[in-house]
C-alpha positions in Angstrom: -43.2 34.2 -10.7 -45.9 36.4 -8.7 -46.8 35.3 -5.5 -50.2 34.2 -6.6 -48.1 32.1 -8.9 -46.6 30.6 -6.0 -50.0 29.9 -4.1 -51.5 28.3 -6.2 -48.4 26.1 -6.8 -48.3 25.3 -3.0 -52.5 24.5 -3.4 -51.5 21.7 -6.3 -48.9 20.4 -4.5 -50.8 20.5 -0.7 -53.7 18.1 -2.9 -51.6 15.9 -4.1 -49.8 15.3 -0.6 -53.8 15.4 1.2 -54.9 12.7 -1.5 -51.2 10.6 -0.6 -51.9 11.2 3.2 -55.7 10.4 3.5 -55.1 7.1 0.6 -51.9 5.9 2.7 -50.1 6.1 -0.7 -46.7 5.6 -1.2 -43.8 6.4 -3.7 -42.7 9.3 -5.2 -43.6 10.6 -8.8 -46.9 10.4 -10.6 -47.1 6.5 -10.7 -47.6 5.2 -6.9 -48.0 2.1 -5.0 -50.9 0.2 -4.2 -53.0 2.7 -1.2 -52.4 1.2 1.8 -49.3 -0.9 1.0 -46.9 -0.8 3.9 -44.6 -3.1 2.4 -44.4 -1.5 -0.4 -42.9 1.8 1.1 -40.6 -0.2 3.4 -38.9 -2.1 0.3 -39.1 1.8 -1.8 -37.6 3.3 1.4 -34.8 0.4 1.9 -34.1 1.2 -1.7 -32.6 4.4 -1.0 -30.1 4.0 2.2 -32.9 3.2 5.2 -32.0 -0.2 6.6 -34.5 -2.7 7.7 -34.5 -1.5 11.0 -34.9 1.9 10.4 -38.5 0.9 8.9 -39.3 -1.1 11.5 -38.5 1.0 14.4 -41.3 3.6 13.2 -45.1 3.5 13.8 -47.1 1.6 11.2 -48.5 4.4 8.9 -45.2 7.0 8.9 -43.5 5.6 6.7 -45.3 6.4 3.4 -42.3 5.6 1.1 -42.1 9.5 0.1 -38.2 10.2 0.1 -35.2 10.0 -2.5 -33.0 9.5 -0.2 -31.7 9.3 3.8 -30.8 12.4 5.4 -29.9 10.4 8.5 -26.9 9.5 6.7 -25.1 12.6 6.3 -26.7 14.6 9.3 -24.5 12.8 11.9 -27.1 13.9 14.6 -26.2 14.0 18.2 -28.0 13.5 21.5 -29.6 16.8 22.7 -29.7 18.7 19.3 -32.8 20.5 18.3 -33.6 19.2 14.5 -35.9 20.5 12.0 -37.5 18.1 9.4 -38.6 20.3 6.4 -41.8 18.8 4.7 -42.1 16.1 7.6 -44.7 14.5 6.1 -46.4 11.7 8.3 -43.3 11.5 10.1 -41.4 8.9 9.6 -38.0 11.0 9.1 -38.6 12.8 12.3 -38.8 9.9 14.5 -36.0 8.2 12.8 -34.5 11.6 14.0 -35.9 11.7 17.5 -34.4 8.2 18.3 -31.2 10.1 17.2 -31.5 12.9 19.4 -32.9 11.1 22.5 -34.5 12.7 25.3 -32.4 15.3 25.9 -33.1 16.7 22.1 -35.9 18.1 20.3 -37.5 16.9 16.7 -40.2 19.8 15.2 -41.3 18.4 11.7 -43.2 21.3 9.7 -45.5 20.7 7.0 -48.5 22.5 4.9 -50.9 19.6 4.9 -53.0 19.0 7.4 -53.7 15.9 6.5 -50.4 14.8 6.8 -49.8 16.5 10.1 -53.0 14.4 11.5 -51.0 11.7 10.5 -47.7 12.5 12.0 -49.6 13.7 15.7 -51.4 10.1 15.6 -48.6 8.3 15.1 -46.3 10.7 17.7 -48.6 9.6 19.9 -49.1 6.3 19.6 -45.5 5.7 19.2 -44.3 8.1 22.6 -42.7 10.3 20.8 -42.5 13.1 23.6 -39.6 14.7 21.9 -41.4 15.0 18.7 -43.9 18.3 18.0 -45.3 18.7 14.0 -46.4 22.2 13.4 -48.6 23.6 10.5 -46.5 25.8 8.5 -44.8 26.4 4.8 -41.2 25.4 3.9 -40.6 29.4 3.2 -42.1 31.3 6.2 -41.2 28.6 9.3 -43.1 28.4 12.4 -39.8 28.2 14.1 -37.8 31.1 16.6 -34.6 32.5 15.1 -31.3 30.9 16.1 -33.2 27.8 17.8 -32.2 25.0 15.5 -29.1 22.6 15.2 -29.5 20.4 12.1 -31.8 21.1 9.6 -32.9 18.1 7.7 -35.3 17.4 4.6 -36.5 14.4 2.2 -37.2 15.1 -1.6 -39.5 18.2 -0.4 -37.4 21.8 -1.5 -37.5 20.8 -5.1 -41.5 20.8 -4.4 -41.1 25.1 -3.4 -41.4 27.6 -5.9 -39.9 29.7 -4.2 -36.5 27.6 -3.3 -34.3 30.9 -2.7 -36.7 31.7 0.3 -36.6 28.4 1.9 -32.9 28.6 2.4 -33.2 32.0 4.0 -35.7 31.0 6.3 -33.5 27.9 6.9 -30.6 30.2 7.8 -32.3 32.1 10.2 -33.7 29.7 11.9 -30.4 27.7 12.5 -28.2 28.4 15.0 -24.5 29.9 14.7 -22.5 26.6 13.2 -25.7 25.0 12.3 -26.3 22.7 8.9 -28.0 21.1 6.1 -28.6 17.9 5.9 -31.0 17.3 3.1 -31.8 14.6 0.4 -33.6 16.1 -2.8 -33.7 16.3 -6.5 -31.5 18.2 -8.4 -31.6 19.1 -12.2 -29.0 17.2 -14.4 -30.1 18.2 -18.3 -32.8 20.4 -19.6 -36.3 18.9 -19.2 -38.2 19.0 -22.2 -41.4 21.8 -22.3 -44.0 19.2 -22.1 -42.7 17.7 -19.0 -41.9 20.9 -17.2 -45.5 22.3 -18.0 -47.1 19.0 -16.3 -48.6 19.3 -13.0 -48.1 15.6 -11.8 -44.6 16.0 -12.8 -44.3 18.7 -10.3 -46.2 17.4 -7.4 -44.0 14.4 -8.5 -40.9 15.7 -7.7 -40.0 16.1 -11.0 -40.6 19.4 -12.7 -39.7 21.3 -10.1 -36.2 20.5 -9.2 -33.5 23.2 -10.0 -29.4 22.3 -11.0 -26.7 22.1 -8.8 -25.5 25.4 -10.0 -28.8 27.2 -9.2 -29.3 25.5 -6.1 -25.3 26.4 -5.0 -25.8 30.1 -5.6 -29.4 30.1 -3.9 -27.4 28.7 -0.3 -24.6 31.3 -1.0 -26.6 34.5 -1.5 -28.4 33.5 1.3 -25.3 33.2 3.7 -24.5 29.6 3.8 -20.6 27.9 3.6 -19.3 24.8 3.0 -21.8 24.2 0.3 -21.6 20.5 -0.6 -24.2 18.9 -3.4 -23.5 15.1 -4.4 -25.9 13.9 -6.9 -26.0 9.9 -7.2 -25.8 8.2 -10.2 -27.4 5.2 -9.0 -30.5 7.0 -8.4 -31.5 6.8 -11.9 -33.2 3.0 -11.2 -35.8 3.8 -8.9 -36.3 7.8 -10.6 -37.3 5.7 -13.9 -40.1 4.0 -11.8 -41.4 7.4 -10.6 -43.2 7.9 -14.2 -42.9 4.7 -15.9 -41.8 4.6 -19.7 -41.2 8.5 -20.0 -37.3 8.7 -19.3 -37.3 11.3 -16.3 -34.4 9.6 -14.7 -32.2 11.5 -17.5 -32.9 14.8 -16.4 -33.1 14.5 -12.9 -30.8 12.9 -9.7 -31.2 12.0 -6.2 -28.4 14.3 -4.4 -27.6 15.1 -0.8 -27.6 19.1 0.0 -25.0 19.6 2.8 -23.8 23.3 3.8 -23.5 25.5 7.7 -24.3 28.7 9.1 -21.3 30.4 10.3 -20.7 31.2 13.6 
């Protein structure tokens, strides 16, 4: 795929993200919530390993019910680490994380919509996030120094690149020696039909774009990582299905957690 290829990937997918953002839409997938519907994305979110007070202890607006998963879970995140929140949306992940890291640490969410990181400043700031910085930036060319970063952690956003390879090389450089993944995405578990991986709302959807575990286990290796660890979950295929009601994506695709280090 040329890189104009990728472009204009990354200008489908920045829309779609723009119109969720300025619409205060929630849910992954084609098929959405109600606009507006805070509820909503706190009972989608609770769905998928957030607890009830994770979705309350955010600002009202950052949690727009976008994830497959909770990368909280396996990122075991410490006081005083530096975390970077990959496709950080309107926040909500990054000041789930911030509480984590305290005042000590450091939270920089980076994503490629600005209307999103509106969202995410407002909402920083309304909720005293001082720990907390959103930067405008792609997934594969981070605004972030070399060897800065302690825990890397992303919701259902990778699958999303067209260039997935790239993302974890940028992801390596940017971590520090003995640095890690902790991610929640989608991985590939069958074939998807040709109709399904040539539509557009299936990509922005998190759907068509989403690579195996084999693919996505030599992409971390050739780009230095160890410990490579990718779990999907079989009980992800009941709120996958509501993603794109009646047309049976839930068997070709699985929430899974992406865990791996940097060496020292």
């Amino acid at each position: 795929m040329s890189i104009t290829e990728h472009d204009a990937i990354r200008q489908q997918v920045r829309d779609a993200y723009a119109a969720i953002a300025r619409n205060n839409g929630c849910g992954c997938g084609p098929s959405c919530c109600t606009p507006g519907e805070a509820t909503g994305a706190n009972i989608l979110s609770q769905g998928i390993g957030y607890s009830a007070e994770d979705t309350a202890n955010v600002p009202e607006g950052a949690n727009l019910g976008l994830g497959c998963g909770n990368p909280q879970a396996i990122a075991a995140l410490k006081p005083g680490e530096t975390v970077l929140d990959l496709g950080s949306g309107a926040g909500f992940d990054a000041f789930l994380a911030a509480r984590a890291v305290g005042e000590t640490g450091r939270v920089i969410g980076v994503d490629m919509t600005p209307d999103m990181l509106a969202k995410a400043r407002a909402h920083a700031v309304k909720g005293g996030y001082a720990n907390c910085e959103f930067r405008l930036g792609e997934i594969e060319h981070l605004p972030v120094a070399d060897a800065t970063v302690d825990v890397i952690i992303s919701n259902c956003v990778i699958n999303l690149s067209p260039d997935k390879a790239q993302v974890f090389r940028d992801c390596l450089r940017v971590l520090k020696p003995g640095g890690r993944l902790a991610i929640s995405d989608i991985v590939l578990s069958a074939e998807l039909p040709a109709d399904m991986h040539a539509e557009i709302a299936l990509y922005t959807g998190c759907v068509a774009g989403a690579a195996d575990v084999p693919a996505l286990t030599a992409m971390l290796k050739a780009a230095g990582f160890a410990d490579i660890r990718i779990a999907p979950k079989d009980a992800s295929a009941d709120y996958i299905s509501q993603w794109a009601p009646g047309r049976g994506v839930e068997h070709y695709i699985a929430a899974a957690s992406i865990e791996a280090i940097k060496l020292d």
